[in-house]
C-alpha positions as CSV (number, residue, x, y, z in Angstrom):
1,X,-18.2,-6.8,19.5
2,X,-17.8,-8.9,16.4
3,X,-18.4,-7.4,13.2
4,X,-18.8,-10.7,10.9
5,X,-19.2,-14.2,11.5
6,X,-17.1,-17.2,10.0
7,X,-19.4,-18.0,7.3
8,X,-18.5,-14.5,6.1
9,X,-14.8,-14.8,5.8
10,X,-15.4,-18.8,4.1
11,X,-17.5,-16.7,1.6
12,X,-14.1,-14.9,0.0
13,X,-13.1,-18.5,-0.7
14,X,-15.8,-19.6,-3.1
15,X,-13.7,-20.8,-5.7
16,X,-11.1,-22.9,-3.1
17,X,-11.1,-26.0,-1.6
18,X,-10.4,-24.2,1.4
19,X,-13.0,-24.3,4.1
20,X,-12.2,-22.9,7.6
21,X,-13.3,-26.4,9.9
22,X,-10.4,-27.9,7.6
23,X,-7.0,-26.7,7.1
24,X,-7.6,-23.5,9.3
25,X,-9.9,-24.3,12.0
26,X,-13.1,-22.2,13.3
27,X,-11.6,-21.3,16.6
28,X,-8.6,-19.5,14.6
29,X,-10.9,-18.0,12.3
30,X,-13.2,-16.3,15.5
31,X,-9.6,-15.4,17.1
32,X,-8.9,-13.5,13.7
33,X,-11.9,-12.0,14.0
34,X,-12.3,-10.8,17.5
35,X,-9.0,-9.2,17.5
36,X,-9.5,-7.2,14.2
37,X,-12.6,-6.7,15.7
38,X,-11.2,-4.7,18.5
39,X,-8.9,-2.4,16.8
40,X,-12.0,-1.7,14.8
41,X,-13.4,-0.7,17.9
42,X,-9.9,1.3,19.1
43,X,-10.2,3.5,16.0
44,X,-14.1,4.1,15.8
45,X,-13.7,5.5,19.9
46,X,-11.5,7.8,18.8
47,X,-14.6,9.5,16.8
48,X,-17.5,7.9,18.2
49,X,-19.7,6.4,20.9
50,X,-20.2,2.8,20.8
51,X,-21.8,0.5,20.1
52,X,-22.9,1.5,16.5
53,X,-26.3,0.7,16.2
54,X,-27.3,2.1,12.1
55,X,-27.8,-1.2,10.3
56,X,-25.8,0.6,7.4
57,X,-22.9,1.5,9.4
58,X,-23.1,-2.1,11.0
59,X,-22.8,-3.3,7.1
60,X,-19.8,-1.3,6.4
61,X,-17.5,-2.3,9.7
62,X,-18.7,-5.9,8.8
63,X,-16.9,-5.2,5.4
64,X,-14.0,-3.7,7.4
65,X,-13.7,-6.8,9.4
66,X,-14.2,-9.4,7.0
67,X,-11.2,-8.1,4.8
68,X,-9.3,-7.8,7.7
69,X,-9.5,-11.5,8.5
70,X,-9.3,-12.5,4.9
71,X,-6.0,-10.7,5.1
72,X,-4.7,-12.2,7.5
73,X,-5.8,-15.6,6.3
74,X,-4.6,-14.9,2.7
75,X,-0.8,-14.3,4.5
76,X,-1.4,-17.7,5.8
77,X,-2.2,-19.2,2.3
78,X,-0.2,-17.4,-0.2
79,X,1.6,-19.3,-2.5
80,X,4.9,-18.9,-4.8
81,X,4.3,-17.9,-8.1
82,X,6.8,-19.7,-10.8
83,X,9.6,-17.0,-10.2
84,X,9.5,-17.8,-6.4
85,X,7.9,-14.2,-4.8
86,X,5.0,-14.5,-3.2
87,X,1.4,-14.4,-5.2
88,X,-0.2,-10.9,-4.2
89,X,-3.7,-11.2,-6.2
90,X,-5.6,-9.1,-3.2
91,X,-4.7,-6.6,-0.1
92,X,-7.7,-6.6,1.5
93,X,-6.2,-6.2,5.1
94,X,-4.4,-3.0,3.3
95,X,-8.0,-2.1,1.9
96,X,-10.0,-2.6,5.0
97,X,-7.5,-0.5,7.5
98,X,-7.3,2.4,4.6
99,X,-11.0,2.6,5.5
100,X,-10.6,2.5,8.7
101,X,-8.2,5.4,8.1
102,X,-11.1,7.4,6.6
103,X,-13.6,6.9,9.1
104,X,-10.3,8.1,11.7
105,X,-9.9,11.3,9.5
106,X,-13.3,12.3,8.7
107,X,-13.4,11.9,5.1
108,X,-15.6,8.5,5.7
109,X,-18.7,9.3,8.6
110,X,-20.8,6.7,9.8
111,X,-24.5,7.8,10.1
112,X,-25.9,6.3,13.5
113,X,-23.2,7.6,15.6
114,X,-22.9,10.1,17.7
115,X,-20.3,12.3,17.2
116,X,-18.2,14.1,19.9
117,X,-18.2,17.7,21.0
118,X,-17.1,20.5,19.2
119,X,-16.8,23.8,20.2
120,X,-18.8,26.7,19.1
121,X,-17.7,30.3,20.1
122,X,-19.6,33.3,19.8
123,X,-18.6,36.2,17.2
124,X,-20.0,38.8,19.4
125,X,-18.8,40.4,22.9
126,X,-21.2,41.4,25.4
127,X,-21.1,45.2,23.5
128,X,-21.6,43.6,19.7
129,X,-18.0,44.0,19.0
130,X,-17.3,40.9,16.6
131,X,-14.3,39.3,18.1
132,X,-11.7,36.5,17.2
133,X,-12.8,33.0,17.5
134,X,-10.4,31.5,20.3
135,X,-9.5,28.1,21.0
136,X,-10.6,27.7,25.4
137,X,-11.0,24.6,26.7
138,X,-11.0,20.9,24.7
139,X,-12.1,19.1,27.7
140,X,-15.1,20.7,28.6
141,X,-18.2,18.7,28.2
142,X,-21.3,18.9,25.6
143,X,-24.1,20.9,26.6
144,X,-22.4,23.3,28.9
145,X,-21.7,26.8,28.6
146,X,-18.9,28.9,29.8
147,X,-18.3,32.7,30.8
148,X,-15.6,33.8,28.9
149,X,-14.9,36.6,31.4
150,X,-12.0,38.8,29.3
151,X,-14.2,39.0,26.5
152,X,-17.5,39.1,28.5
153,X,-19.4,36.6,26.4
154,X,-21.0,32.9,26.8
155,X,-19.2,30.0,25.1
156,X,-21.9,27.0,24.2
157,X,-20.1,23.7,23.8
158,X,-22.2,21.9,21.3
């Protein structure tokens, strides 16, 4: 799934000659885009279903993508300042994949989409006795319970 459209990326550009039908063409430009458009994807599965449907969330990988591309086509386009390093005026592939980073760790959630499975253990045995809360089974599926049989309780896998 693409996350932006050419006409986005051209829109960093405003104050440039540069156009992408001229010196980069669109085909490059939709390349760009499709394959930062897939690690998007990559990362998001890690924490999510897809596809993302909220229009919010939609607006905030479309950010993710665009800077990506405008990253990449920035490396392309840089030019030599007087003392002959490269002119670094914007990062916004650095930008776009430290959000991405967020949205891996949990410090950045997307609204729309649904989250995986966590596991929620009982604090009571089958007696009352509060127990300790211990780690079973990270591949069992949502929705399902399991008999813990050694502390004779239920486990619900939310």
């Amino acid at each position: 799934m693409q996350y932006c459209t050419v006409s986005d990326v051209e829109g960093y550009y405003l104050n440039k000659v540069f156009r992408c039908d001229d010196y980069l063409k669109n085909a490059e430009i939709i390349s760009f885009i499709i394959q930062d458009a897939a690690v998007i994807d990559s990362v998001l599965l890690t924490k999510y279903s897809l596809p993302i449907t909220n229009q919010s969330d939609l607006l905030i990988l479309k950010m993710i993508n665009e800077k990506m591309v405008v990253g990449t086509i920035d490396d392309i386009l840089r030019e030599k300042t007087e003392d002959g390093k490269f002119n670094r005026q914007r990062d916004t592939r650095k930008e776009a994949l430290d959000w991405l980073k967020k949205i891996q760790k949990g410090e950045m959630i997307l609204n729309s989409a649904e989250k995986k499975s966590a596991l929620v253990f009982n604090k009571l045995d089958g007696d009352g006795n509060e127990v300790e809360k211990r780690f079973k089974d990270k591949n069992i599926e949502p929705n399902n319970e399991v008999l813990d049989r050694e502390r004779r309780t239920i486990i619900r896998v939310t």
